[in-house]
Backbone as XML, in Angstrom:
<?xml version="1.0"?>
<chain id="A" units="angstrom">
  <residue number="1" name="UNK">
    <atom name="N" x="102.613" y="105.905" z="87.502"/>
    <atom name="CA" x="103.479" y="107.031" z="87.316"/>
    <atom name="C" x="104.580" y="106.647" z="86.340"/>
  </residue>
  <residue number="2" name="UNK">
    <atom name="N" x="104.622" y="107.622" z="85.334"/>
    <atom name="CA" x="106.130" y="107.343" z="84.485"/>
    <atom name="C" x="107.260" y="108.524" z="84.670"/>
  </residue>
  <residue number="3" name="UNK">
    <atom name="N" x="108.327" y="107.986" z="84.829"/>
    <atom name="CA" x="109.254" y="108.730" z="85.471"/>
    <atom name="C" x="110.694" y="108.511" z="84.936"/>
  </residue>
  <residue number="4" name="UNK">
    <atom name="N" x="111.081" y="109.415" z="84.025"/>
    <atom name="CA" x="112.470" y="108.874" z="82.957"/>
    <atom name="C" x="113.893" y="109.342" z="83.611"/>
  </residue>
  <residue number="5" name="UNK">
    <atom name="N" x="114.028" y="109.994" z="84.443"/>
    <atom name="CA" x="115.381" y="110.361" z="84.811"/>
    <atom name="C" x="115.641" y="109.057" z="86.311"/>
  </residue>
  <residue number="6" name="UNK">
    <atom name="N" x="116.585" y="109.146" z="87.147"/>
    <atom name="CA" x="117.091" y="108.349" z="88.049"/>
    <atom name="C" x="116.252" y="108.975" z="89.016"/>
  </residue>
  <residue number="7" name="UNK">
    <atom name="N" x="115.835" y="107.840" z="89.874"/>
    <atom name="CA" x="115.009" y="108.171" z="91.061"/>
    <atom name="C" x="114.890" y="106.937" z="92.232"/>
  </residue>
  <residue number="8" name="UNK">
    <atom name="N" x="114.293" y="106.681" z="92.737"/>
    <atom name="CA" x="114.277" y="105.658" z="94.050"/>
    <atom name="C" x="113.116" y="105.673" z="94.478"/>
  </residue>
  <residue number="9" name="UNK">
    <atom name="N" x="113.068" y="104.250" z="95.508"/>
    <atom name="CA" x="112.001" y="104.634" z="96.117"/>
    <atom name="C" x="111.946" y="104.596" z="97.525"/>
  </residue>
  <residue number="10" name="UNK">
    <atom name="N" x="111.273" y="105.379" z="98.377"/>
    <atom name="CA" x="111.373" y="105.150" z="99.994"/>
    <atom name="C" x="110.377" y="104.686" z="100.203"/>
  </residue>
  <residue number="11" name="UNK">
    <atom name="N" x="110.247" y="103.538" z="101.261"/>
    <atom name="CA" x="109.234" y="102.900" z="101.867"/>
    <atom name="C" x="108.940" y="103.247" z="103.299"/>
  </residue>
  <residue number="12" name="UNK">
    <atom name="N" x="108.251" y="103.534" z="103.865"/>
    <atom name="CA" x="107.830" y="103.449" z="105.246"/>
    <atom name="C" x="107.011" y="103.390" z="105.611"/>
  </residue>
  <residue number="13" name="UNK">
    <atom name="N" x="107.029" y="102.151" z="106.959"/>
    <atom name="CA" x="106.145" y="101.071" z="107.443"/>
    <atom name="C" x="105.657" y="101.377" z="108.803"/>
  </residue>
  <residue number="14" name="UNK">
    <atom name="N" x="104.039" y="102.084" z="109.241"/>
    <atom name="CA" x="104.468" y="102.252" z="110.555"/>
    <atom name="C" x="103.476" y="101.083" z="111.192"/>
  </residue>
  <residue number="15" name="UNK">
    <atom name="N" x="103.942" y="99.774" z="111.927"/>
    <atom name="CA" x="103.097" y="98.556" z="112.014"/>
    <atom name="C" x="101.876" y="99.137" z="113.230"/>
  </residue>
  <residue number="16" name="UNK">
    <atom name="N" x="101.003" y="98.592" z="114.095"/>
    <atom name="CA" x="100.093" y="99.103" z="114.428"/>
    <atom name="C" x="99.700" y="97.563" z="115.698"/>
  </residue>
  <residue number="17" name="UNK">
    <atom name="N" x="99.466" y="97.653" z="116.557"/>
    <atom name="CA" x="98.498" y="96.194" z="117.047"/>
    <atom name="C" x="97.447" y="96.109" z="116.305"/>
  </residue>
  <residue number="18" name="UNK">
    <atom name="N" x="97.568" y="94.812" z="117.193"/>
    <atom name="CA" x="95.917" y="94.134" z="116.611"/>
    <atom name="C" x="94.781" y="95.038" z="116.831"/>
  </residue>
  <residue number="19" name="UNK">
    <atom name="N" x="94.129" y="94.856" z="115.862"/>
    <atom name="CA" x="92.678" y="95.767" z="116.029"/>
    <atom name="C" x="93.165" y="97.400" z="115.455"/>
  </residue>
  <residue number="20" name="UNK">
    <atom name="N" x="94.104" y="97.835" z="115.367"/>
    <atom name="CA" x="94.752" y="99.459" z="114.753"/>
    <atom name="C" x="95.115" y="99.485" z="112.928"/>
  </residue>
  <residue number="21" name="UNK">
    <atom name="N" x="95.383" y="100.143" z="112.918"/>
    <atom name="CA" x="95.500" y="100.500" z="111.071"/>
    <atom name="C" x="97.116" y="100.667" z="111.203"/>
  </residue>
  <residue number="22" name="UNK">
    <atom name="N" x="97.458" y="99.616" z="110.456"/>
    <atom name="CA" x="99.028" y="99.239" z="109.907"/>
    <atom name="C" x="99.092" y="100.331" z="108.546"/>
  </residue>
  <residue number="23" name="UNK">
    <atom name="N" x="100.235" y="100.941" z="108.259"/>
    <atom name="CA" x="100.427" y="101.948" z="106.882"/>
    <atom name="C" x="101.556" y="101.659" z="106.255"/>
  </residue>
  <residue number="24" name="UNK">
    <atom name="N" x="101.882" y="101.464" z="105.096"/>
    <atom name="CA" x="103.146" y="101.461" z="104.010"/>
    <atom name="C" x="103.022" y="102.551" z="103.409"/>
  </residue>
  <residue number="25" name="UNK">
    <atom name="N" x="103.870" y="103.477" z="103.438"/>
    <atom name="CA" x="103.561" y="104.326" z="102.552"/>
    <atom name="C" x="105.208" y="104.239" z="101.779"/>
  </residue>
  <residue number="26" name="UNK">
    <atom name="N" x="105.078" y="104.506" z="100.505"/>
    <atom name="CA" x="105.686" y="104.265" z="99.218"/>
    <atom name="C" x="105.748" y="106.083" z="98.456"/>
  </residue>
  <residue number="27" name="UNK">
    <atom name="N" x="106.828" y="106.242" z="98.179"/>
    <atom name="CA" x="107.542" y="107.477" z="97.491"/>
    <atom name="C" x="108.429" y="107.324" z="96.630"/>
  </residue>
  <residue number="28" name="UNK">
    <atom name="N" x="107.900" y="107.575" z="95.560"/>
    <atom name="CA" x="109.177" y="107.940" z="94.456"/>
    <atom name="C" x="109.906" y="109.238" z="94.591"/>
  </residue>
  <residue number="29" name="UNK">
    <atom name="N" x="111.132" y="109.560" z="94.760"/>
    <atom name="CA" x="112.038" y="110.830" z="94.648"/>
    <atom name="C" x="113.006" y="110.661" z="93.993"/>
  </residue>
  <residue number="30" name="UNK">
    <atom name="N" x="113.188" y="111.903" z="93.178"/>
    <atom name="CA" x="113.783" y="112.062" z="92.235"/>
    <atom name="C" x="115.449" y="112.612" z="92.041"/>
  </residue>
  <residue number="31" name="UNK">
    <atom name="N" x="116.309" y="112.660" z="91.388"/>
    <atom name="CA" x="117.608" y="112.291" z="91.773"/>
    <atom name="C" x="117.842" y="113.909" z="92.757"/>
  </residue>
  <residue number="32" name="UNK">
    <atom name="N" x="116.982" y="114.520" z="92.403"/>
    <atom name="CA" x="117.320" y="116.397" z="92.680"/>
    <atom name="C" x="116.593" y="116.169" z="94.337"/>
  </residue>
  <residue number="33" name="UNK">
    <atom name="N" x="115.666" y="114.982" z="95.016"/>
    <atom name="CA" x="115.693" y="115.124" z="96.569"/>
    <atom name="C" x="113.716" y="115.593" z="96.447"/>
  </residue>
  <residue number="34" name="UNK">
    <atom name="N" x="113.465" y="116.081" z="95.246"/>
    <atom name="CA" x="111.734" y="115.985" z="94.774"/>
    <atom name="C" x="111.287" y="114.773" z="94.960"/>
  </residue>
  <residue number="35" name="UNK">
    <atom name="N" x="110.021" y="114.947" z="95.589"/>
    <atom name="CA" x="109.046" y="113.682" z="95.939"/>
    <atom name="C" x="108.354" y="114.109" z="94.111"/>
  </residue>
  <residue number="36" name="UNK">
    <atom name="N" x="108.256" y="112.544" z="93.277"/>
    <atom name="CA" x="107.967" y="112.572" z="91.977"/>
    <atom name="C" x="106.180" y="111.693" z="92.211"/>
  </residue>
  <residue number="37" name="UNK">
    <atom name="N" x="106.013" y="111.314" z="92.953"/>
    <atom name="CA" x="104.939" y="110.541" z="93.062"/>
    <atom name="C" x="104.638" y="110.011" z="94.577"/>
  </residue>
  <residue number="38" name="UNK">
    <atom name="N" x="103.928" y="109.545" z="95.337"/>
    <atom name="CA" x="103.540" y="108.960" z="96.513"/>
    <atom name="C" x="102.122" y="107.831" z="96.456"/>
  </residue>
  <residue number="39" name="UNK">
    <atom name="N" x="102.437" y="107.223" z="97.345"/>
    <atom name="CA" x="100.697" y="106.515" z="97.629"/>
    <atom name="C" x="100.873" y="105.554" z="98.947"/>
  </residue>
  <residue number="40" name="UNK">
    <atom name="N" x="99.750" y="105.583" z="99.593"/>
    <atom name="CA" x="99.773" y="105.291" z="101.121"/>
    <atom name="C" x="98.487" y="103.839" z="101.221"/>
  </residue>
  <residue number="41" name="UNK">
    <atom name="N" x="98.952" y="102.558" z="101.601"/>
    <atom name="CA" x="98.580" y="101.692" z="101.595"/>
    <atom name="C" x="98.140" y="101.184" z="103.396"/>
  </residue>
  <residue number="42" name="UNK">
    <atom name="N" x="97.046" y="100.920" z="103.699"/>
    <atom name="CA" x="96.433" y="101.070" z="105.306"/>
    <atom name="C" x="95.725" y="99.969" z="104.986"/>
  </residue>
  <residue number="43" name="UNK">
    <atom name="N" x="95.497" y="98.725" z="106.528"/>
    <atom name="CA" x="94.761" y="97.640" z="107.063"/>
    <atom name="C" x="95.313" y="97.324" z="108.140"/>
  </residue>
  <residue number="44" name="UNK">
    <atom name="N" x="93.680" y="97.329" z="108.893"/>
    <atom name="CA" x="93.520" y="96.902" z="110.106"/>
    <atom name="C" x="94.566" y="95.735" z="110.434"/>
  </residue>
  <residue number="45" name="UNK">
    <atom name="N" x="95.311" y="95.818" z="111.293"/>
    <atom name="CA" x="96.096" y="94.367" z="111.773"/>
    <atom name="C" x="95.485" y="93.481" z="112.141"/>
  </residue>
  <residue number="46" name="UNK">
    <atom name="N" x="95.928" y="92.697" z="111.845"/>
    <atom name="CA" x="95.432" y="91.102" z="112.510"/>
    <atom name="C" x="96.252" y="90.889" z="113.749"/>
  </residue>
</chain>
């Protein structure tokens, strides 16, 4: 994603036990409070 004005990013982590699906999910928002991009990262816990 390319993204030229001021923006941030939010992370959130929801962890999971062993044997369940752990998630990061990652958001770019933009200075106006717009989600500019997203993507959601998942694995089984150890």
């Amino acid at each position: 994603m390319r993204y030229l004005d001021y923006s941030f990013l939010r992370v959130d982590v929801t962890p999971a036990p062993t044997g369940r699906t752990a998630t990061l999910m990652v958001r770019g928002i933009a200075e106006s409070g717009e989600q500019v991009d997203h993507f959601t990262v998942a694995r089984r816990a150890k």
